[in-house]
N, C-alpha and C positions, 0 to 999 in steps of 0.2 A: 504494500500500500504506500503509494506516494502522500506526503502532505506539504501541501503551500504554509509558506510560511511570508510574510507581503512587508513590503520595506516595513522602517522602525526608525523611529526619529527621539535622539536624548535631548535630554533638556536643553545642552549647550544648542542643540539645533542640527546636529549631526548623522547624515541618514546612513543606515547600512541595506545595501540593496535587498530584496526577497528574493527567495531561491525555491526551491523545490528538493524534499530531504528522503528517502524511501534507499531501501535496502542498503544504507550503509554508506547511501552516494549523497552528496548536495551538485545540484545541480544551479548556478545562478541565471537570476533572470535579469542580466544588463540592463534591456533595454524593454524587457516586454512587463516587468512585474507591477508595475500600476495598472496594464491592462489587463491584465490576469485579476487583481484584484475587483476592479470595476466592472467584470465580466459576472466573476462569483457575487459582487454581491446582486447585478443585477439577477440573475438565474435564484437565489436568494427572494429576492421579491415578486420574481413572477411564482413563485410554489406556495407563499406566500398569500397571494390572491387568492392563486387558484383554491388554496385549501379553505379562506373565507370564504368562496360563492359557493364551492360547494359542499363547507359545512360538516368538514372531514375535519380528523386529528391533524395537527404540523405532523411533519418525518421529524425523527431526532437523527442525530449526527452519528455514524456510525451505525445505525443501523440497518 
């Protein structure tokens, strides 16, 4: 199982990029990890809807 893991900004203001961590490997994402982010959270919000209109349980994570 791969997991995202999305930039990270310290207090000085400092970001370290997001990568992608699964089997032992980290994998960075240069140039795409904002939009990997913005992707999940929208996919995020459309199951989101969906499970409002039709009045089903949310999925939980890992499951």
């Amino acid at each position: 199982m791969w997991l995202f893991v999305p930039d990270r900004r310290n207090p000085a203001g400092d970001v370290r990029t997001g990568y992608l961590s699964g089997n032992g490997e980290r994998v960075v994402l240069q140039h795409c990890s904002r939009l990997l982010a913005d992707f999940l959270r929208t996919i995020r919000q459309i199951e989101e809807d969906f499970t409002a209109r039709c009045g089903a349980e949310p999925a939980q994570a890992g499951a």
